[in-house]
MOPAC internal coordinates of N, CA, C and O (Angstrom, degrees):
PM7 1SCF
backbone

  N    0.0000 0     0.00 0     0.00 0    0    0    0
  C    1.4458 1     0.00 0     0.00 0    1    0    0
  C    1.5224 1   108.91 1     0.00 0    2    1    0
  O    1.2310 1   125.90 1   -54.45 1    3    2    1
  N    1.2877 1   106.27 1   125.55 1    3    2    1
  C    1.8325 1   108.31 1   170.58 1    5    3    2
  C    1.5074 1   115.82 1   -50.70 1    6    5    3
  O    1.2310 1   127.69 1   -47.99 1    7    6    5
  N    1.4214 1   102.80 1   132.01 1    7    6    5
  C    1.7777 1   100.17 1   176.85 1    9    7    6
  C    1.9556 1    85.64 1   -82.91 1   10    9    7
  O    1.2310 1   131.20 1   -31.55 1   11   10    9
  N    1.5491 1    96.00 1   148.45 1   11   10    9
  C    1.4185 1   131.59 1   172.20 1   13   11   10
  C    2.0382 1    89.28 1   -47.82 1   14   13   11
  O    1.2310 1   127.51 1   -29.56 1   15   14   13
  N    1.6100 1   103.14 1   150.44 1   15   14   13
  C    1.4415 1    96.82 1   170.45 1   17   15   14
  C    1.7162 1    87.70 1   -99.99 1   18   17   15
  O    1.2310 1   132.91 1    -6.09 1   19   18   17
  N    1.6278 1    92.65 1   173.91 1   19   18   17
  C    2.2324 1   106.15 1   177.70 1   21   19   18
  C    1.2997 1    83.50 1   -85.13 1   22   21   19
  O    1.2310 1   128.11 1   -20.58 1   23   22   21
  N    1.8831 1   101.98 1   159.42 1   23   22   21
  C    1.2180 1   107.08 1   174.63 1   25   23   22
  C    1.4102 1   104.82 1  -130.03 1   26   25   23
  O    1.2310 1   134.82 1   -51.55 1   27   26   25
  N    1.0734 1    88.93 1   128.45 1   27   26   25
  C    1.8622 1   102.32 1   178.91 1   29   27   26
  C    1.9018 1   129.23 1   -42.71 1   30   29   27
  O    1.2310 1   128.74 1   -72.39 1   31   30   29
  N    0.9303 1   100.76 1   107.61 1   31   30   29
  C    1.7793 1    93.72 1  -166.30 1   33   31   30
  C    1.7103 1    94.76 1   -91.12 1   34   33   31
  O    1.2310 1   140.69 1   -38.71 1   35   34   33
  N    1.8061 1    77.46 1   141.29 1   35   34   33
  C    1.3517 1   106.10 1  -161.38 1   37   35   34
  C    1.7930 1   107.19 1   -46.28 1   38   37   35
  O    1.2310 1   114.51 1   -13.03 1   39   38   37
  N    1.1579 1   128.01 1   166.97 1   39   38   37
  C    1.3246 1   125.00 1   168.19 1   41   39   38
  C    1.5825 1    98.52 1  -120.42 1   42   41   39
  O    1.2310 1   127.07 1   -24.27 1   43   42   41
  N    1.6408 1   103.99 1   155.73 1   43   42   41
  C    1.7542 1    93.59 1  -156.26 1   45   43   42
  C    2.3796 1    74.60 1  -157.93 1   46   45   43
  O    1.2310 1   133.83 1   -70.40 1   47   46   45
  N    0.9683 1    90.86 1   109.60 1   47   46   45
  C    2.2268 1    82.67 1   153.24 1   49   47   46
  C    1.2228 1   112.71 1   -99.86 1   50   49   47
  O    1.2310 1   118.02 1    23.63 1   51   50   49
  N    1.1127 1   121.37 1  -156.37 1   51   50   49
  C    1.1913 1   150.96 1  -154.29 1   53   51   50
  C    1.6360 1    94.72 1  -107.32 1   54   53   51
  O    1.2310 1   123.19 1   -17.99 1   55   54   53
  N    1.7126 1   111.50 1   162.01 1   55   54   53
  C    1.4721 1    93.88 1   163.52 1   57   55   54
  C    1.0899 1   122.08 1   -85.14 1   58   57   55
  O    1.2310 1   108.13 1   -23.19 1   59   58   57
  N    1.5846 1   139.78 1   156.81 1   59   58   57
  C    1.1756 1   107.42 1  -151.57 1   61   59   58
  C    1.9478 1    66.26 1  -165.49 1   62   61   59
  O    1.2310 1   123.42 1   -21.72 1   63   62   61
  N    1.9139 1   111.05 1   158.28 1   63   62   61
  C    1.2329 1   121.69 1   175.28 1   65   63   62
  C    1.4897 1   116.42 1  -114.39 1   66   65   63
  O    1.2310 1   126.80 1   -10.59 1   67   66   65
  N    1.3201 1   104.52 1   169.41 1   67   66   65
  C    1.8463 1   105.49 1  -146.38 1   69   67   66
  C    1.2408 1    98.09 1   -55.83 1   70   69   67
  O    1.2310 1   113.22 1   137.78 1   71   70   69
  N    1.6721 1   130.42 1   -42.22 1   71   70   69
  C    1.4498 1   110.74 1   175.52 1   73   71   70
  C    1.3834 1   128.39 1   -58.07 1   74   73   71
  O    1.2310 1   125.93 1   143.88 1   75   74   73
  N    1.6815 1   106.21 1   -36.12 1   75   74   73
  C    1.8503 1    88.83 1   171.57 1   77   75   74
  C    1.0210 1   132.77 1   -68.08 1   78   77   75
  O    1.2310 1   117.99 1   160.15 1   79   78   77
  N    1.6032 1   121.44 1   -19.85 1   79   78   77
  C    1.5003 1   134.37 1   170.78 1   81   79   78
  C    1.7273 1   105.92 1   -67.94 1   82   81   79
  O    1.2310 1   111.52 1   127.72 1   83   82   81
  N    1.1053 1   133.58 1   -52.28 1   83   82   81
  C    1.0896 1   154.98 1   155.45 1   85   83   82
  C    2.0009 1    89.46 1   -14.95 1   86   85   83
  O    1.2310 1   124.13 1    88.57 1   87   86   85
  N    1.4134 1   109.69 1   -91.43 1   87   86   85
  C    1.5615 1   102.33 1  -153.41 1   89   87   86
  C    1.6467 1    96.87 1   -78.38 1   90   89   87
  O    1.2310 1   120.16 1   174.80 1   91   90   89
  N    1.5243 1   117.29 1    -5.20 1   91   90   89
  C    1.8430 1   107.83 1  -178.79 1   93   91   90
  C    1.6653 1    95.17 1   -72.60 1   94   93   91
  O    1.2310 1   123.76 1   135.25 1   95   94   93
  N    1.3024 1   110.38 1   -44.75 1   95   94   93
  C    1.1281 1   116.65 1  -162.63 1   97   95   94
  C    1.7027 1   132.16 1  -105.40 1   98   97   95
  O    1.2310 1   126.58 1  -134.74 1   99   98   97
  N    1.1679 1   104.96 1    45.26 1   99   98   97
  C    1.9533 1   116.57 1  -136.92 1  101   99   98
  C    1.5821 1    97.25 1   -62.78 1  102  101   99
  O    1.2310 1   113.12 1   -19.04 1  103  102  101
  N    1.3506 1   130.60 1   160.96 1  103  102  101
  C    1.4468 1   124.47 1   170.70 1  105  103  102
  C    1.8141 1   129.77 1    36.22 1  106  105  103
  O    1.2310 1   132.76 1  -164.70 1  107  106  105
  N    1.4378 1    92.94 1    15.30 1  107  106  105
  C    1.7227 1   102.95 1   149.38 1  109  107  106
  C    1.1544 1   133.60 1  -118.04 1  110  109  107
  O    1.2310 1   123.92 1   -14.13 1  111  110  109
  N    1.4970 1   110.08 1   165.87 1  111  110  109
  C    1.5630 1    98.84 1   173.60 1  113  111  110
  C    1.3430 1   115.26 1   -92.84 1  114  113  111
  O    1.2310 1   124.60 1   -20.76 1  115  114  113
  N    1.3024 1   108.78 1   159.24 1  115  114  113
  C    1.8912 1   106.22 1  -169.38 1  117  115  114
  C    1.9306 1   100.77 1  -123.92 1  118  117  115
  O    1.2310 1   139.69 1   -29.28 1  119  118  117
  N    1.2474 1    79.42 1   150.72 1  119  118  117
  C    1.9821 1    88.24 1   170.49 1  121  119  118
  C    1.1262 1    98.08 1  -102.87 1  122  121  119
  O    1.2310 1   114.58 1   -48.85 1  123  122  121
  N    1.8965 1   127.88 1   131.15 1  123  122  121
  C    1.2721 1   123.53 1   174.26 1  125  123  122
  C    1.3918 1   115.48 1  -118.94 1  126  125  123
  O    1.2310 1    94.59 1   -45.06 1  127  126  125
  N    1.1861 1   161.79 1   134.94 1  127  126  125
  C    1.0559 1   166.12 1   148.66 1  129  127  126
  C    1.8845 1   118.49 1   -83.59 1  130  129  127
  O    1.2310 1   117.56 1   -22.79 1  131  130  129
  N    1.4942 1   122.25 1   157.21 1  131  130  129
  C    1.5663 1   105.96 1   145.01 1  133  131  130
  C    1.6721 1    80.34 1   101.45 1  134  133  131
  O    1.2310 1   106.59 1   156.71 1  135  134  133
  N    1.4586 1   142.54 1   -23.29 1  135  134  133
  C    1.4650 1   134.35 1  -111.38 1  137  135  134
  C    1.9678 1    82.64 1   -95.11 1  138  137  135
  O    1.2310 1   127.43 1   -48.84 1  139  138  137
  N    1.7514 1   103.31 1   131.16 1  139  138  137
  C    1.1027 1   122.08 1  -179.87 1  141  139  138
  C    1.6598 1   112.76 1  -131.91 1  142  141  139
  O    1.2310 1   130.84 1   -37.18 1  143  142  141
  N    1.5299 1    96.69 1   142.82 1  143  142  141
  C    1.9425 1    76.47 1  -166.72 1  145  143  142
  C    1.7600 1    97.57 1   -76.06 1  146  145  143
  O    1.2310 1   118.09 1    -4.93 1  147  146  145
  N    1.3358 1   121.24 1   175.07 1  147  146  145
  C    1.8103 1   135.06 1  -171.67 1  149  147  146
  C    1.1474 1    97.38 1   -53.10 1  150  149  147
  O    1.2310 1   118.02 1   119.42 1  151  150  149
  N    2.0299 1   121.39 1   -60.58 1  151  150  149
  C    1.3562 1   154.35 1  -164.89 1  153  151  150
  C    1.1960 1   112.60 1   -96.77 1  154  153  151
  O    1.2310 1   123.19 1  -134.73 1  155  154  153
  N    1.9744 1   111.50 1    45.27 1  155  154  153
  C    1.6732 1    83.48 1   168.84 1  157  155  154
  C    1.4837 1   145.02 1   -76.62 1  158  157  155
  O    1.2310 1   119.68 1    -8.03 1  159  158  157
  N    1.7450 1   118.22 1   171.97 1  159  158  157
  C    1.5533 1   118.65 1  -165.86 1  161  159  158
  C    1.5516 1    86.58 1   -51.37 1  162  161  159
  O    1.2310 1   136.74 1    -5.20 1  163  162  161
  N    1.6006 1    85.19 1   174.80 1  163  162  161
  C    1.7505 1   113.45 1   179.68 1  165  163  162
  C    1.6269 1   107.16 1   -54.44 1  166  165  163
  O    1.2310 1   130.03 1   137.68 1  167  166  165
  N    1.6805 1    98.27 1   -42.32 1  167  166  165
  C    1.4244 1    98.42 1  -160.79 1  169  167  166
  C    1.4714 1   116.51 1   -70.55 1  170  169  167
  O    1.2310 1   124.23 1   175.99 1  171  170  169
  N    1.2058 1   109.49 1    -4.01 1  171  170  169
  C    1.7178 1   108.32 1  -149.28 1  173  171  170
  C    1.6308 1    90.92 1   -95.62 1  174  173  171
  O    1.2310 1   113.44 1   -38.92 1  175  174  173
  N    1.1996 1   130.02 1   141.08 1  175  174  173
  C    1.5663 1   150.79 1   162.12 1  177  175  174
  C    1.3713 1   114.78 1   -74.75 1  178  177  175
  O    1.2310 1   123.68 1   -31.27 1  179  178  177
  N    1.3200 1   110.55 1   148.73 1  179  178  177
  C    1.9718 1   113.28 1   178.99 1  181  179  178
  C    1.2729 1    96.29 1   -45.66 1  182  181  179
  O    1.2310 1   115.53 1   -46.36 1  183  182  181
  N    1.0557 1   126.09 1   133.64 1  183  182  181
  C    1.7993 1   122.19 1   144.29 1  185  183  182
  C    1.6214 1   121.07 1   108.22 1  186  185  183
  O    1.2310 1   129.55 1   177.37 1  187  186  185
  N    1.9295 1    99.19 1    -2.63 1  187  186  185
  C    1.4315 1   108.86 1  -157.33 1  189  187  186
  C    1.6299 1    69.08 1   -98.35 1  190  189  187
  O    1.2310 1   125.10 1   -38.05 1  191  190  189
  N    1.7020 1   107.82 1   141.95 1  191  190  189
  C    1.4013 1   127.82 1   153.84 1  193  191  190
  C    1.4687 1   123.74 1   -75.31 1  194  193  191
  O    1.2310 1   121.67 1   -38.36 1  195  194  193
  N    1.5136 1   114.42 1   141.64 1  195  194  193
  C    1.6726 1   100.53 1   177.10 1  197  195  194
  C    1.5478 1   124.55 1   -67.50 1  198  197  195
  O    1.2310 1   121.74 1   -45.79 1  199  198  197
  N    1.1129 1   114.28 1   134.21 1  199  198  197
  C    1.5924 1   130.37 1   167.17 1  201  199  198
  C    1.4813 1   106.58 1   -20.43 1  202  201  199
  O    1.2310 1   134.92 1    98.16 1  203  202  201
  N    1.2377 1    88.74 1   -81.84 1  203  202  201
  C    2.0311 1   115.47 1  -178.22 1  205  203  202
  C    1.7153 1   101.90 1  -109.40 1  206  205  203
  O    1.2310 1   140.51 1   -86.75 1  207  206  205
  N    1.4628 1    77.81 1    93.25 1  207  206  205
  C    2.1511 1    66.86 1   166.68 1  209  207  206
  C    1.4539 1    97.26 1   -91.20 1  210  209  207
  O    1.2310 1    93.66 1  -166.24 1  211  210  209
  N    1.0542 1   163.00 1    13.76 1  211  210  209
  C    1.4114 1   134.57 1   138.15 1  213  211  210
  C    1.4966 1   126.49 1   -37.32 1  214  213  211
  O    1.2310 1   123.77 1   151.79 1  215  214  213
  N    1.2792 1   110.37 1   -28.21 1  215  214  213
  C    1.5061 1   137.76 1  -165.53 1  217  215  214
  C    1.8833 1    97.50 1   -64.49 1  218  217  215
  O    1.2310 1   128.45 1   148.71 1  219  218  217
  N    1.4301 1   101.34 1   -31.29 1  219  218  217
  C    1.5834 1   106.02 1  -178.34 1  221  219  218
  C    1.5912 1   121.13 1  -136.36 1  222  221  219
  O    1.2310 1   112.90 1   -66.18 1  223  222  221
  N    1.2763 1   131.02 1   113.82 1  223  222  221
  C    1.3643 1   141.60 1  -172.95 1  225  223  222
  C    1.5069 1   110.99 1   -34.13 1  226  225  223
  O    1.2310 1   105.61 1   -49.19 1  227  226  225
  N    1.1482 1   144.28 1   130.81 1  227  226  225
  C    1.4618 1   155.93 1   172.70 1  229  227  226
  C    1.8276 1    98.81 1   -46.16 1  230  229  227
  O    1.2310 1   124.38 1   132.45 1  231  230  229
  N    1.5588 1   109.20 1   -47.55 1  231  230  229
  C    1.5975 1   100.95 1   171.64 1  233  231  230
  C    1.5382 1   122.01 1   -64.36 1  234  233  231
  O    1.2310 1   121.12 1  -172.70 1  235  234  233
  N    1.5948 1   115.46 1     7.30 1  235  234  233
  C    1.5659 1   112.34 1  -172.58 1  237  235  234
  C    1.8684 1    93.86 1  -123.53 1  238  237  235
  O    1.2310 1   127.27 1  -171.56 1  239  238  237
  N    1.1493 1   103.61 1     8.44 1  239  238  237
  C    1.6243 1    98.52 1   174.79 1  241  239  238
  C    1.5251 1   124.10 1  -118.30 1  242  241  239
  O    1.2310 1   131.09 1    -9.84 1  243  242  241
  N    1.1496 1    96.21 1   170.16 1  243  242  241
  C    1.6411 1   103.90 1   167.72 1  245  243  242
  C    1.5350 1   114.23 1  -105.32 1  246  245  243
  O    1.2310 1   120.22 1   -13.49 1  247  246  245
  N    1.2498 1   117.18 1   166.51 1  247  246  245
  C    1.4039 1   100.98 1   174.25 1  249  247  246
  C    1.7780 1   108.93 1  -177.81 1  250  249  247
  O    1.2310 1   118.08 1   -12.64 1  251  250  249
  N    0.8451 1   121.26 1   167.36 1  251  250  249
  C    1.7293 1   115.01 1  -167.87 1  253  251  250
  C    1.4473 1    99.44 1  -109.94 1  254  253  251
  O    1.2310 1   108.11 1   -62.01 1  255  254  253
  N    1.2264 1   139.82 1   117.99 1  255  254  253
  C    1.6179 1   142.10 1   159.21 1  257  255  254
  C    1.4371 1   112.37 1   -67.12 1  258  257  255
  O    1.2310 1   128.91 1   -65.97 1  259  258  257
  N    1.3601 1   100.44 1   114.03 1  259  258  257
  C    1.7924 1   116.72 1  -178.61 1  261  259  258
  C    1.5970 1   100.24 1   -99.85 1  262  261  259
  O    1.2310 1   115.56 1   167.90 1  263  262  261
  N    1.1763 1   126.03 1   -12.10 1  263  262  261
  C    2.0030 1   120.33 1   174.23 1  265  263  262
  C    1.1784 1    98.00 1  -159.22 1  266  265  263
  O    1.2310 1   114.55 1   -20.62 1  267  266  265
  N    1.5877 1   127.93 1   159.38 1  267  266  265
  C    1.1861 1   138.86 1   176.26 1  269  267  266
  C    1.5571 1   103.70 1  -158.93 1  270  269  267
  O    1.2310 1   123.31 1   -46.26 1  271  270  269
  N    1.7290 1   111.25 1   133.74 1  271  270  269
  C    1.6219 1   104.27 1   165.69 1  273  271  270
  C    1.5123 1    99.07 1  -177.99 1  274  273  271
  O    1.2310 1   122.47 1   -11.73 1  275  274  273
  N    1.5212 1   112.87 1   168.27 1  275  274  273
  C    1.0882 1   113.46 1  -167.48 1  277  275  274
  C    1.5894 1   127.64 1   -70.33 1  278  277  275
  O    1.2310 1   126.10 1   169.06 1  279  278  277
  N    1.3771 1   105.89 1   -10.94 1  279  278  277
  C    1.1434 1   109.83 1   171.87 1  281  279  278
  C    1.3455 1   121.95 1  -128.21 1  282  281  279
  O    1.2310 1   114.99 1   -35.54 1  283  282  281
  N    1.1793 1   127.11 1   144.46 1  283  282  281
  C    1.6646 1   123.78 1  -176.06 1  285  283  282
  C    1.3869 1   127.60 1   -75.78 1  286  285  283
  O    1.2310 1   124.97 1   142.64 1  287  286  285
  N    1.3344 1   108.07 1   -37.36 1  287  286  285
  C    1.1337 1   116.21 1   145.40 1  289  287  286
  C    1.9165 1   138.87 1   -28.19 1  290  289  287
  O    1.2310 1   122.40 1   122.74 1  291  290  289
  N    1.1392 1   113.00 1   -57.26 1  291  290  289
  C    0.9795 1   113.26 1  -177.52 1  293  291  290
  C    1.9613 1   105.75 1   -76.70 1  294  293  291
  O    1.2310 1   125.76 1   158.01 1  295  294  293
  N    1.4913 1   106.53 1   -21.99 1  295  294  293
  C    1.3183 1   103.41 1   161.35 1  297  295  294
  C    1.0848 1   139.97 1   -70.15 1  298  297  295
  O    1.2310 1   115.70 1   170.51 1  299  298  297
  N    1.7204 1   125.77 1    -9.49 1  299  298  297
  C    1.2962 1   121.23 1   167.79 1  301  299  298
  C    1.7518 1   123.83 1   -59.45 1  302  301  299
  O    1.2310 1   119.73 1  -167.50 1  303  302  301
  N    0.4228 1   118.11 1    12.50 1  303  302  301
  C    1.5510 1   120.44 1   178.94 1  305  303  302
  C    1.6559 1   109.28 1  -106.82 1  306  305  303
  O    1.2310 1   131.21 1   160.31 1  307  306  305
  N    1.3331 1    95.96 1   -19.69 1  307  306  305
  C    1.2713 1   102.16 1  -159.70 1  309  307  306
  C    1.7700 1    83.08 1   -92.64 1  310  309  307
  O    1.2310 1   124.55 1   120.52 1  311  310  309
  N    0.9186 1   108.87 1   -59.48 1  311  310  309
  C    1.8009 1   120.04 1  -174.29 1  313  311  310
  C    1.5330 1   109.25 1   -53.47 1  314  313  311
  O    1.2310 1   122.84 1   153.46 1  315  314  313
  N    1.4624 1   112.17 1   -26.54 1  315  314  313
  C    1.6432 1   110.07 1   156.26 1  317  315  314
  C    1.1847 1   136.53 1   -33.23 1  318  317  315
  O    1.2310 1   139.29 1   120.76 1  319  318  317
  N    1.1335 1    80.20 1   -59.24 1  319  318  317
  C    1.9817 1   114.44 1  -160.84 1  321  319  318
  C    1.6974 1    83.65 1   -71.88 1  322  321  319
  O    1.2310 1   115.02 1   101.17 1  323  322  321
  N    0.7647 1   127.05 1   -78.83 1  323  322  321
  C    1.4675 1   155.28 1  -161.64 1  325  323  322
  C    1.6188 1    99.89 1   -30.83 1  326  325  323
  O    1.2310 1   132.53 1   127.19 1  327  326  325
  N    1.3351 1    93.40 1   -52.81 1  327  326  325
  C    1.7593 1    91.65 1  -173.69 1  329  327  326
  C    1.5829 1   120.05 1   -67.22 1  330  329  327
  O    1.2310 1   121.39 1   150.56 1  331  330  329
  N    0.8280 1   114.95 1   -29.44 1  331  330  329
  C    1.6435 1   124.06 1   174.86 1  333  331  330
  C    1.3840 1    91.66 1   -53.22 1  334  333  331
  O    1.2310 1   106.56 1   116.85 1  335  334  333
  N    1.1842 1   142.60 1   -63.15 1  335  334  333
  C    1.5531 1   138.27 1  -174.48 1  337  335  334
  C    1.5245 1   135.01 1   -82.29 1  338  337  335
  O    1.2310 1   132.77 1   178.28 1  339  338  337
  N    1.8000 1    92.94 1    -1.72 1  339  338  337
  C    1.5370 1    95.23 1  -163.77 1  341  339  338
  C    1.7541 1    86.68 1  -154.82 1  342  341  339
  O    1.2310 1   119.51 1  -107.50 1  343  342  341
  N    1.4620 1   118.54 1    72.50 1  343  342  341
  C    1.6938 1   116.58 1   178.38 1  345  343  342
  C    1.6781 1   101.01 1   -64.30 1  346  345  343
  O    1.2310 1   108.69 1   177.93 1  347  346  345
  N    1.2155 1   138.76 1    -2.07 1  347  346  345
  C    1.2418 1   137.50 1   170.80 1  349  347  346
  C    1.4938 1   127.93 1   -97.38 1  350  349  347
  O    1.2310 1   129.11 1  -162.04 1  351  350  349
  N    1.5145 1   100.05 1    17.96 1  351  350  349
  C    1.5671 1   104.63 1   176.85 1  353  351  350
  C    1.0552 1   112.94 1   -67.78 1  354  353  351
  O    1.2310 1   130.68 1   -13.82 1  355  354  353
  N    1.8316 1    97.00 1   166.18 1  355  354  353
  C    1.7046 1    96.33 1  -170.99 1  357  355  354
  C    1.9582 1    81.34 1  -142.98 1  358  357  355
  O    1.2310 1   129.78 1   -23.12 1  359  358  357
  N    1.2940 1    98.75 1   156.88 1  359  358  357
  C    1.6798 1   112.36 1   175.62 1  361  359  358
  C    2.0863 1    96.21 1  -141.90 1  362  361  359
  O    1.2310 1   143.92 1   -59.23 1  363  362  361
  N    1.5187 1    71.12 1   120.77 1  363  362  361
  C    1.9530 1    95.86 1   178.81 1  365  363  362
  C    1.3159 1   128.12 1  -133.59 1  366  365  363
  O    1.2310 1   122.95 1   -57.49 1  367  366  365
  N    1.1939 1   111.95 1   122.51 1  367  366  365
  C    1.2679 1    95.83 1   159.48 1  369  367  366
  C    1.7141 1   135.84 1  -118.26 1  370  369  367
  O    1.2310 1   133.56 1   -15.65 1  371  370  369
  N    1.4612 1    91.40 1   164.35 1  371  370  369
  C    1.6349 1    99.16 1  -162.63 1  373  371  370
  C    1.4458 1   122.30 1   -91.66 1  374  373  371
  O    1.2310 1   117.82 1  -143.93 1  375  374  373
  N    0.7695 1   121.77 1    36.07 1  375  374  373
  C    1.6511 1   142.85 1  -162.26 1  377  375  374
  C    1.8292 1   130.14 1  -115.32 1  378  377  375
  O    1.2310 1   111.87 1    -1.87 1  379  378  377
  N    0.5853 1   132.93 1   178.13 1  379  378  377
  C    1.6622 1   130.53 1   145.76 1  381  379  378
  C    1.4993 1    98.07 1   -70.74 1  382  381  379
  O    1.2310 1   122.89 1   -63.12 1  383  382  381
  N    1.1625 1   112.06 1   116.88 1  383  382  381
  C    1.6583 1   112.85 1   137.83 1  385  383  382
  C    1.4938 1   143.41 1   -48.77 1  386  385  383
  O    1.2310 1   125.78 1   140.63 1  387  386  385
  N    1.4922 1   106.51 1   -39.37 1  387  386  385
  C    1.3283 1   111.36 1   163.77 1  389  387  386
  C    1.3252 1   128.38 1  -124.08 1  390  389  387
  O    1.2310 1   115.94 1   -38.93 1  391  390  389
  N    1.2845 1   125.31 1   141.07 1  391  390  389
  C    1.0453 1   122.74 1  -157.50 1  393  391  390
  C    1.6853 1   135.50 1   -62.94 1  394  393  391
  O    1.2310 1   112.64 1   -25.86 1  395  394  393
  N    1.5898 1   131.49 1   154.14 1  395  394  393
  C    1.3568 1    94.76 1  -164.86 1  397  395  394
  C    1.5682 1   109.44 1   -93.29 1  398  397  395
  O    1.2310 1   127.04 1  -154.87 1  399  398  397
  N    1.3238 1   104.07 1    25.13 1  399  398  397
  C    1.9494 1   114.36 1   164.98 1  401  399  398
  C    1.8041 1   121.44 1   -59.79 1  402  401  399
  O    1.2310 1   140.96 1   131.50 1  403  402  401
  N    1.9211 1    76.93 1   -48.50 1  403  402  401
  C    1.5619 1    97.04 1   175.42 1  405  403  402
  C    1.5530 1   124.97 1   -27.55 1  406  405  403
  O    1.2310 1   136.99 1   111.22 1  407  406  405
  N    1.6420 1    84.69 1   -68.78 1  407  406  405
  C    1.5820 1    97.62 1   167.29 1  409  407  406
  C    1.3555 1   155.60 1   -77.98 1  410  409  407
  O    1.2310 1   130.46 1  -148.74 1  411  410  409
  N    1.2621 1    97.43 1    31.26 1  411  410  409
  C    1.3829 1   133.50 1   164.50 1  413  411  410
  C    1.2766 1   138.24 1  -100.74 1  414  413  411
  O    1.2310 1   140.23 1   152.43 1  415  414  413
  N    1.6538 1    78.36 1   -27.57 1  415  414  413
  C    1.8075 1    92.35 1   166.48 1  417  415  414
  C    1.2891 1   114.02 1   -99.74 1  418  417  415
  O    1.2310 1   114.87 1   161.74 1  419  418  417
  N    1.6214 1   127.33 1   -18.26 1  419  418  417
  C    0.8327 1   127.54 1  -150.96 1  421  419  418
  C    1.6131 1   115.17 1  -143.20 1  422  421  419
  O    1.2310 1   120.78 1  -142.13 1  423  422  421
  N    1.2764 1   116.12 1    37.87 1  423  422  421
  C    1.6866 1   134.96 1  -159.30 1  425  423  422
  C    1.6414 1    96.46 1   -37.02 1  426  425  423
  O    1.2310 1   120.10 1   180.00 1  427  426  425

């Protein structure tokens, strides 16, 4: 009989804003859930998530990190699962995007 596999318990922080995720989490990508801008509209209530977070930059929000790792890749599975419970996920990363080679060739 197959032994049962362990199952990974979820990882969940605090809410926390793009700069603290930024230096907790430096040069990875993060799974975010929860994501609320700092300044929300009048209308919005503690705890209500945005509609359209496109509507507001990841540097003007808060947001709770549900996965983090150096590669994104190995996070899709994780961002699977995730969406069934959380259609407002967000995947970021905290890094330079481009490299600083680039700019050497290309001032």
């Amino acid at each position: 009989m197959a032994q049962p596999q362990p199952v990974e318990a979820p990882f969940i922080s605090e809410r926390l804003t793009w700069d603290e995720i930024c230096q907790r989490y430096p040069d990875e990508w993060v799974i975010v859930v929860a994501i609320q801008p700092v300044d929300p509209p009048n209308q919005m209530d503690e705890g209500d998530e945005v509609d359209n977070v496109c509507c507001v930059p990841i540097e003007d929000c808060t947001a709770v990190v549900v996965a983090h790792g150096k590669n994104r890749k190995n996070l899709s599975p994780k961002i699977k699962a995730l969406q069934q419970h959380h259609p407002g996920l967000g995947a970021f990363f905290t890094g330079r995007l481009i490299p600083p080679a680039y700019e050497l060739v290309m001032p």
